[in-house]
NURO-613420 format. One record per atom (N, C-alpha, C, CB): residue number from 1; residue in one letter; atom name; x, z, y. Coordinates in pm, whole numbers, plus 50000, padded with zeros to 5 digits. Glycine has a CB too. Layout:
BEGIN
> NUM;A;CA;X;Z;Y $
...
***
This chain:
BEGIN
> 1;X;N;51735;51003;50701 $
> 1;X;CA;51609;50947;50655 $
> 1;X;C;51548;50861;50766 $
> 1;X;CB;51511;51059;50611 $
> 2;X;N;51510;50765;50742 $
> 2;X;CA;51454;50659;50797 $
> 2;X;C;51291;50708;50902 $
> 2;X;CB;51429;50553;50654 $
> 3;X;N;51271;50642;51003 $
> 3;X;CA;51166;50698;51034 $
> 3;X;C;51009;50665;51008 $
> 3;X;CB;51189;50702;51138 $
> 4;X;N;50915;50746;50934 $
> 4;X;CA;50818;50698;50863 $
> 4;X;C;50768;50557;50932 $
> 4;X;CB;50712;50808;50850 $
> 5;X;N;50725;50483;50872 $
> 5;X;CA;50687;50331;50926 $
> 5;X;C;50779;50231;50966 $
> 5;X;CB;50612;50337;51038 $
> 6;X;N;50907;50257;50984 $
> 6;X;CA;50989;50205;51095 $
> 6;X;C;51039;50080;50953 $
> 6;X;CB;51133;50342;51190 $
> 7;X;N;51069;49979;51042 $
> 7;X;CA;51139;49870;50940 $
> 7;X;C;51220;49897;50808 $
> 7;X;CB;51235;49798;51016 $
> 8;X;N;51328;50019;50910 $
> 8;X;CA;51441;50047;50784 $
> 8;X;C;51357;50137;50673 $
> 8;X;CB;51601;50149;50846 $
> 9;X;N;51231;50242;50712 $
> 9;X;CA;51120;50275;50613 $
> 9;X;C;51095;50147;50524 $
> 9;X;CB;50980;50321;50693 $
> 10;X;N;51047;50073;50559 $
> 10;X;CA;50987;49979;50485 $
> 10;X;C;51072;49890;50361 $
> 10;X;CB;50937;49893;50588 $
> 11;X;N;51209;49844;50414 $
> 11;X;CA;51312;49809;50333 $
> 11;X;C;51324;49879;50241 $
> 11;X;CB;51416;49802;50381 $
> 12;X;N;51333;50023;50256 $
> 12;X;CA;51392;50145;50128 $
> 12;X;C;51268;50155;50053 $
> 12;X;CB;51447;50327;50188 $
> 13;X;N;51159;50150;50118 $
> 13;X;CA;51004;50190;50024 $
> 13;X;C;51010;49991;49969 $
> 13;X;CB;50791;50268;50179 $
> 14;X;N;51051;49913;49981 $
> 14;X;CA;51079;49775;49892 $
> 14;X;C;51171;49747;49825 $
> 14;X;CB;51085;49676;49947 $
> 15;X;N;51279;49853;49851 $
> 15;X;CA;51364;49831;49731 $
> 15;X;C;51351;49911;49596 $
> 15;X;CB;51493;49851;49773 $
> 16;X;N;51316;50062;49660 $
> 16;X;CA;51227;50120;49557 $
> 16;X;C;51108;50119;49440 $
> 16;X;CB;51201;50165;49604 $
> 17;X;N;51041;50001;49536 $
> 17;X;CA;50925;49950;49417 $
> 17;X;C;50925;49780;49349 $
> 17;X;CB;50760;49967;49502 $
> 18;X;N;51071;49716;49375 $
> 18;X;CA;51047;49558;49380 $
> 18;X;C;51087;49550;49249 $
> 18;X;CB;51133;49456;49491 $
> 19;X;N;51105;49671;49103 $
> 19;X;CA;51140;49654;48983 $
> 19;X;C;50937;49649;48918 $
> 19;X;CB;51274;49802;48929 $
> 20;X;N;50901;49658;49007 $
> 20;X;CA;50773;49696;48958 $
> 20;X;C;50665;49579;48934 $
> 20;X;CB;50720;49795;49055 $
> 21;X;N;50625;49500;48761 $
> 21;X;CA;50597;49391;48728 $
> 21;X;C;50489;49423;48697 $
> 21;X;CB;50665;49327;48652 $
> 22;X;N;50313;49362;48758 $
> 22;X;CA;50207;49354;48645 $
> 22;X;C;50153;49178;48604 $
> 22;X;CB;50060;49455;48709 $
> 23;X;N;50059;49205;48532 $
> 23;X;CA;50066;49074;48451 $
> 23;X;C;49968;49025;48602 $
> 23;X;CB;49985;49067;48245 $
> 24;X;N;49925;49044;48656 $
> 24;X;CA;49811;48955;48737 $
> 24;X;C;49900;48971;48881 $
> 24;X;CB;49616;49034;48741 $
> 25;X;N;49855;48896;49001 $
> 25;X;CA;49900;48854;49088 $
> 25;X;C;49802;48986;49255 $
> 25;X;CB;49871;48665;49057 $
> 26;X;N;49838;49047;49245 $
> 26;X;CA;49760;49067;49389 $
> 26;X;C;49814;49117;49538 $
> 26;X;CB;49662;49165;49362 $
> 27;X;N;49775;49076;49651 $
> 27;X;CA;49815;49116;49773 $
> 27;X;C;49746;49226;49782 $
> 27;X;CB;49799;49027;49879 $
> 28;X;N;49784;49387;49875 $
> 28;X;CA;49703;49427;49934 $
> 28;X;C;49777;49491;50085 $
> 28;X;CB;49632;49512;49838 $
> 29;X;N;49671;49446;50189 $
> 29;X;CA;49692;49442;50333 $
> 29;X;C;49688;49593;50303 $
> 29;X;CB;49579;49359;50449 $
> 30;X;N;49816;49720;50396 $
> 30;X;CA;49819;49796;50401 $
> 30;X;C;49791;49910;50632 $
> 30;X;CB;49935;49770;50294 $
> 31;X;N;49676;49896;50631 $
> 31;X;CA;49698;49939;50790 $
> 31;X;C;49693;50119;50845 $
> 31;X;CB;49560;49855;50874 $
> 32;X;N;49791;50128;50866 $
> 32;X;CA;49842;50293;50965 $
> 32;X;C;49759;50272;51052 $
> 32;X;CB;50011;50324;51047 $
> 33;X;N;49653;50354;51121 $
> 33;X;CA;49647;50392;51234 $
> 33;X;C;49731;50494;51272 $
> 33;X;CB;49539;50416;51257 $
> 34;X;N;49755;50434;51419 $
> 34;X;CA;49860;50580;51459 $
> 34;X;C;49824;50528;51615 $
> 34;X;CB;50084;50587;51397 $
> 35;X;N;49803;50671;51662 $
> 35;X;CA;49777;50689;51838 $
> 35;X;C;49732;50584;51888 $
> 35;X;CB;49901;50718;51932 $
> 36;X;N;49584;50488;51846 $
> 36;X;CA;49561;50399;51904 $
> 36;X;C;49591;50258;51831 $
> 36;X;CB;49616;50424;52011 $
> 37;X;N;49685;50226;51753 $
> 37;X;CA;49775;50151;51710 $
> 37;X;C;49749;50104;51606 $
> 37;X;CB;49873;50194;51706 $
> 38;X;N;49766;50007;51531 $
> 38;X;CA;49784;49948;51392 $
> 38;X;C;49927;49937;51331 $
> 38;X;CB;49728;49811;51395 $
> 39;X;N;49968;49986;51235 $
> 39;X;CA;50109;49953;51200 $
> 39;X;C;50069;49937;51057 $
> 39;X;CB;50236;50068;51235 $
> 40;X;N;50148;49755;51017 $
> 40;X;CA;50070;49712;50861 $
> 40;X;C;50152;49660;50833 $
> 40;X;CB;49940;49629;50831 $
> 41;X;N;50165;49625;50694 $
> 41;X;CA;50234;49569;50565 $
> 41;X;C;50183;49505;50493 $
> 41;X;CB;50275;49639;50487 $
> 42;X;N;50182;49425;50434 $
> 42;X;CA;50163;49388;50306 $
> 42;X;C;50241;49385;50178 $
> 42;X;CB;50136;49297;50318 $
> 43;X;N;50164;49437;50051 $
> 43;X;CA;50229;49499;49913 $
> 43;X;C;50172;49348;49842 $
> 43;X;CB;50149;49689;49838 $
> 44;X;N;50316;49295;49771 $
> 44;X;CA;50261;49176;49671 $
> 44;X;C;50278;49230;49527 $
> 44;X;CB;50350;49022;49687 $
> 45;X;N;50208;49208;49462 $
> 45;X;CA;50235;49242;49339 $
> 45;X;C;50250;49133;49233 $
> 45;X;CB;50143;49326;49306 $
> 46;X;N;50322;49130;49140 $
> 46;X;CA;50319;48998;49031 $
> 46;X;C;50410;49008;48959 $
> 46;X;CB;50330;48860;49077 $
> 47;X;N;50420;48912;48851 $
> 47;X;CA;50492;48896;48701 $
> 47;X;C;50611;48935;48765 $
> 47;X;CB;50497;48735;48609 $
> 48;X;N;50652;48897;48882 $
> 48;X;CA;50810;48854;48883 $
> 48;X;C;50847;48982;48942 $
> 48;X;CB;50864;48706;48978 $
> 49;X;N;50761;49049;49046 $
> 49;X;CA;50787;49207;49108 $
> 49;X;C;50731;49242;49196 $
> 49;X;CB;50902;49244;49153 $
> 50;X;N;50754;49308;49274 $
> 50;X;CA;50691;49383;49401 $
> 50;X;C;50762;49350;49492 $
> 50;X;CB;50682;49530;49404 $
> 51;X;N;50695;49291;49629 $
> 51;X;CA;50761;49316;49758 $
> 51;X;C;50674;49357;49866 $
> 51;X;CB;50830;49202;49802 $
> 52;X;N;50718;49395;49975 $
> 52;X;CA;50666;49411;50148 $
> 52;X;C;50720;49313;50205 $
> 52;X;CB;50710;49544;50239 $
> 53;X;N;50601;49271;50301 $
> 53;X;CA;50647;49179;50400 $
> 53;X;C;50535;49216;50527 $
> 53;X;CB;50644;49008;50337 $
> 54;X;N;50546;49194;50626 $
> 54;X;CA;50484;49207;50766 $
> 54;X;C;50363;49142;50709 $
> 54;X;CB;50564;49130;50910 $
> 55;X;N;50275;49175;50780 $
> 55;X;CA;50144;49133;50784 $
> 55;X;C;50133;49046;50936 $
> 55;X;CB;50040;49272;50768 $
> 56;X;N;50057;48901;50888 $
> 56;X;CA;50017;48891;50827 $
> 56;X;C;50080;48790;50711 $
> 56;X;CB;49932;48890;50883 $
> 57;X;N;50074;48765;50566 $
> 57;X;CA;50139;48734;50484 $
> 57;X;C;50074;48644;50406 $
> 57;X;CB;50183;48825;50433 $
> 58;X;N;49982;48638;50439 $
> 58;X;CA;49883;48521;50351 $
> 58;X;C;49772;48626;50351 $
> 58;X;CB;49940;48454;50164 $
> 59;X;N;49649;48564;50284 $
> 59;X;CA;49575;48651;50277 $
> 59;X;C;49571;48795;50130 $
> 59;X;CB;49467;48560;50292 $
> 60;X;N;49471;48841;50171 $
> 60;X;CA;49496;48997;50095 $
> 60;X;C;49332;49021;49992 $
> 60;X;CB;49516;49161;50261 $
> 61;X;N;49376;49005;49897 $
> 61;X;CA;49307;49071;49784 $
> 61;X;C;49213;49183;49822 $
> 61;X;CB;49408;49126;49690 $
> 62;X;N;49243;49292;49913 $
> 62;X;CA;49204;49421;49954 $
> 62;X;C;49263;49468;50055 $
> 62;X;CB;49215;49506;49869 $
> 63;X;N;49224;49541;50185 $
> 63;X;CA;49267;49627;50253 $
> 63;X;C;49265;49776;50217 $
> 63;X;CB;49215;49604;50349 $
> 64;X;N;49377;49862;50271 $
> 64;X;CA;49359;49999;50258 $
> 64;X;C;49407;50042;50410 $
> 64;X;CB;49448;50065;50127 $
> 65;X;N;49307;50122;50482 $
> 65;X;CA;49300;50170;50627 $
> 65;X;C;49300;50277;50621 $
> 65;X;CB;49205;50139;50708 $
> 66;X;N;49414;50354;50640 $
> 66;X;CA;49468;50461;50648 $
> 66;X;C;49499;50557;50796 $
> 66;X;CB;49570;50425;50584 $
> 67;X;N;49451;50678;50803 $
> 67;X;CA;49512;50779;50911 $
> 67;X;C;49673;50763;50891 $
> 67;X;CB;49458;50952;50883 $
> 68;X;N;49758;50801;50961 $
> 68;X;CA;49905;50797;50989 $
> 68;X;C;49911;50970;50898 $
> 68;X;CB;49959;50779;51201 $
> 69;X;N;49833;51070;50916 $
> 69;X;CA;49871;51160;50814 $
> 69;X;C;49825;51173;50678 $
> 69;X;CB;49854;51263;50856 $
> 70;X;N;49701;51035;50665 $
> 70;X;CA;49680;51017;50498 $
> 70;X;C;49776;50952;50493 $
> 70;X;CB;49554;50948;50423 $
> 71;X;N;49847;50828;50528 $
> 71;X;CA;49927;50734;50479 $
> 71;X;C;50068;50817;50470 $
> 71;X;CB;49924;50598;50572 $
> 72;X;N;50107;50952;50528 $
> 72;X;CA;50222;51002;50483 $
> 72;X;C;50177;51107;50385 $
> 72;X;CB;50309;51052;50594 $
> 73;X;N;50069;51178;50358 $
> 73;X;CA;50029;51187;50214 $
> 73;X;C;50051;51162;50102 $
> 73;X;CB;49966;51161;50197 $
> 74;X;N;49994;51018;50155 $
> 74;X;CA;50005;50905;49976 $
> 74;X;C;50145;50875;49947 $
> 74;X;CB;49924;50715;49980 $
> 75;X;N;50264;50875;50073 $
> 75;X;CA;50362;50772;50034 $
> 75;X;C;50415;50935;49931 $
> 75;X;CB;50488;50674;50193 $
> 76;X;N;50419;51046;50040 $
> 76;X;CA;50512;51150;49954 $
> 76;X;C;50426;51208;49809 $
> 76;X;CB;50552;51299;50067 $
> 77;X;N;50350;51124;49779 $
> 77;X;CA;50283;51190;49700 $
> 77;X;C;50225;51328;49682 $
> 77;X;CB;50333;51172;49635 $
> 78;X;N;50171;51344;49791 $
> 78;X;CA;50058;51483;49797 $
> 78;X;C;49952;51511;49772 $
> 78;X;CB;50031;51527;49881 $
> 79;X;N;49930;51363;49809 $
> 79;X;CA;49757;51312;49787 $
> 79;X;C;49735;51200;49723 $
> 79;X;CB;49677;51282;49917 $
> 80;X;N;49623;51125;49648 $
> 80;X;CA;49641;51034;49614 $
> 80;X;C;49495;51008;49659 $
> 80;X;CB;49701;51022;49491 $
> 81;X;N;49516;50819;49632 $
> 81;X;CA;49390;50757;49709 $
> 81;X;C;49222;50803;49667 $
> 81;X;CB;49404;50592;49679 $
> 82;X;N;49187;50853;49619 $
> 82;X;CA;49064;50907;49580 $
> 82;X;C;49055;51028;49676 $
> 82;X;CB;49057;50944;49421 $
> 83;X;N;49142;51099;49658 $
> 83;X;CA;49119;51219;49741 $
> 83;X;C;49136;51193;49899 $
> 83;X;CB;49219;51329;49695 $
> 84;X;N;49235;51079;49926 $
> 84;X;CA;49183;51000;50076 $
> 84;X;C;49067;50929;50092 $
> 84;X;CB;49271;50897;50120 $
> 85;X;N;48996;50843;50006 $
> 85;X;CA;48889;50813;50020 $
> 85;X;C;48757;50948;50018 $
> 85;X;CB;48889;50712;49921 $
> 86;X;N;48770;51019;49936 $
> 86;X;CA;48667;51096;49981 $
> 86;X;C;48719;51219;50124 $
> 86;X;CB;48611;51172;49833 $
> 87;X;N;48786;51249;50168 $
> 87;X;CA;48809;51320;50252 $
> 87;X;C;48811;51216;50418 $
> 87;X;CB;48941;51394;50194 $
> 88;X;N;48782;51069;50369 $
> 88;X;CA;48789;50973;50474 $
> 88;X;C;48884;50933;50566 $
> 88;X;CB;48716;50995;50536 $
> 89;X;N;48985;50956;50499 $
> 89;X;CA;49156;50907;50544 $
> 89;X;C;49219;50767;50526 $
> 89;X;CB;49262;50990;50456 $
> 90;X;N;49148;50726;50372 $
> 90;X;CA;49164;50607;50347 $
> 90;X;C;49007;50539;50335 $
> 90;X;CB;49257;50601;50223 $
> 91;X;N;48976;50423;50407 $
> 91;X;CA;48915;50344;50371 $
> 91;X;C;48937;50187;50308 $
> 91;X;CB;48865;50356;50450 $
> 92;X;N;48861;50158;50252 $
> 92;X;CA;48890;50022;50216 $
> 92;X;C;48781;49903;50261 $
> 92;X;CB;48903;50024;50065 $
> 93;X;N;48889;49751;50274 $
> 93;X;CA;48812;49654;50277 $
> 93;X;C;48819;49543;50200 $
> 93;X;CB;48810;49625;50374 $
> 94;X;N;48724;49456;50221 $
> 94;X;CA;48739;49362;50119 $
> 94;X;C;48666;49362;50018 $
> 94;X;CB;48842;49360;50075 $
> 95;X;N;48690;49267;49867 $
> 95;X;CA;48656;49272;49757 $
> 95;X;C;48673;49377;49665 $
> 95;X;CB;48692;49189;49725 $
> 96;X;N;48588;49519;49685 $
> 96;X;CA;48630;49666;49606 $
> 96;X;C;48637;49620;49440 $
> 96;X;CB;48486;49811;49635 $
> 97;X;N;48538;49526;49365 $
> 97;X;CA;48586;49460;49266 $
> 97;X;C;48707;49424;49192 $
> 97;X;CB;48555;49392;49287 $
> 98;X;N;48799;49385;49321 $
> 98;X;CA;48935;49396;49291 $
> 98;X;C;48967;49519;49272 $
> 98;X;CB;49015;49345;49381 $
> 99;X;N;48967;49631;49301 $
> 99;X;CA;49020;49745;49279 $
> 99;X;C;48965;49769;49164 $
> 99;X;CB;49007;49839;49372 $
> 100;X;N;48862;49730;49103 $
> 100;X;CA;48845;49774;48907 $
> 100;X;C;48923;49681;48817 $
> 100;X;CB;48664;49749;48834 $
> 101;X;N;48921;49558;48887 $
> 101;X;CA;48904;49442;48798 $
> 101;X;C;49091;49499;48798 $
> 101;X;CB;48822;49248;48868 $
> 102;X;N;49155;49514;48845 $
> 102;X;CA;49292;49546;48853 $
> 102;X;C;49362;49635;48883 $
> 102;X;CB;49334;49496;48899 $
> 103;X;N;49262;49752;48815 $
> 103;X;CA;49319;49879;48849 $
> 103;X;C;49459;49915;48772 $
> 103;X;CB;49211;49985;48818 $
> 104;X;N;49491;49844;48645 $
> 104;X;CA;49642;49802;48617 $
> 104;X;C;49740;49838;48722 $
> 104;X;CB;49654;49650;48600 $
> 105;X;N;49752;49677;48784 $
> 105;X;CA;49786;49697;48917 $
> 105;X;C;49879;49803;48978 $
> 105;X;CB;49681;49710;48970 $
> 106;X;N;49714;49890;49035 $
> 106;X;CA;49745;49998;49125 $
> 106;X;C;49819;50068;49061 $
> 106;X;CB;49646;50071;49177 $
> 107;X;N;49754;50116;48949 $
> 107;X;CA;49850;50221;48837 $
> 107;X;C;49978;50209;48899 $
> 107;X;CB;49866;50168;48655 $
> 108;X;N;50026;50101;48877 $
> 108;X;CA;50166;50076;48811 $
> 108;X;C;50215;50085;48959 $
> 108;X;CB;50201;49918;48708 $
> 109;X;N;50164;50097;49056 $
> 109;X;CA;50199;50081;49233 $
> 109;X;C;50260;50251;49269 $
> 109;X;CB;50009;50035;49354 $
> 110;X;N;50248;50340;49134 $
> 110;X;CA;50301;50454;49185 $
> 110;X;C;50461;50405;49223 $
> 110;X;CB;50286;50582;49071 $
> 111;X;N;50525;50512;49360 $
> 111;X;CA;50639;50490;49402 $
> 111;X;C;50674;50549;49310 $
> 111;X;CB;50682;50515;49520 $
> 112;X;N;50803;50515;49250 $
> 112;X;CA;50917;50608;49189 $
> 112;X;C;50975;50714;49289 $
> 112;X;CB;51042;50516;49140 $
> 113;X;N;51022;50812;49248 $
> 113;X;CA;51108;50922;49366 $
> 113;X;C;51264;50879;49348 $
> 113;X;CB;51089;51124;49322 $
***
């Protein structure tokens, strides 16, 4: 198994979700804190599929600022973002609008196992 965050992480968590189509278009900037550190991604979403690419990637629809043990939470599915936002693991930035106006979207952003 790959090591959480590490490139070859990131490839397998993009090949895993790049079957994944919604009708609207959105970026969202994804940032780890870890020991001081920033470690980020960006998630595209659109008609055609899902990918990751390094940040920075163009600009981002929304940020999600994550602890390094919420963000391994959410990926294994233990927790999900509500329960990081209120426990203050995940914060967000940006246009929160986007997160109603396209909560579609997110839905559909669950990882497959």
């Amino acid at each position: 198994m790959s090591e959480f965050l590490s490139e070859d992480w990131r490839r397998a968590l993009a090949h895993r979700i790049a079957d994944i189509v919604v009708d609207t278009r959105i970026a969202i900037d994804v940032v780890v804190q870890r020991e001081g550190d920033e470690i980020g991604y960006q998630v595209r979403l659109t008609p055609e599929g899902t990918s990751i690419t390094d940040r920075p990637a163009g600009p981002a629809d929304l940020t999600l600022v994550l602890s390094e043990e919420g963000a391994r939470a959410l990926a294994e599915s233990r927790a999900n973002a509500q329960e990081l936002l209120a426990t203050g693991a995940l914060k967000l930035r940006g246009d929160l609008g986007t997160l109603f106006e396209r909560a579609d979207a997110f839905d559909a952003l669950r990882i497959p196992d």
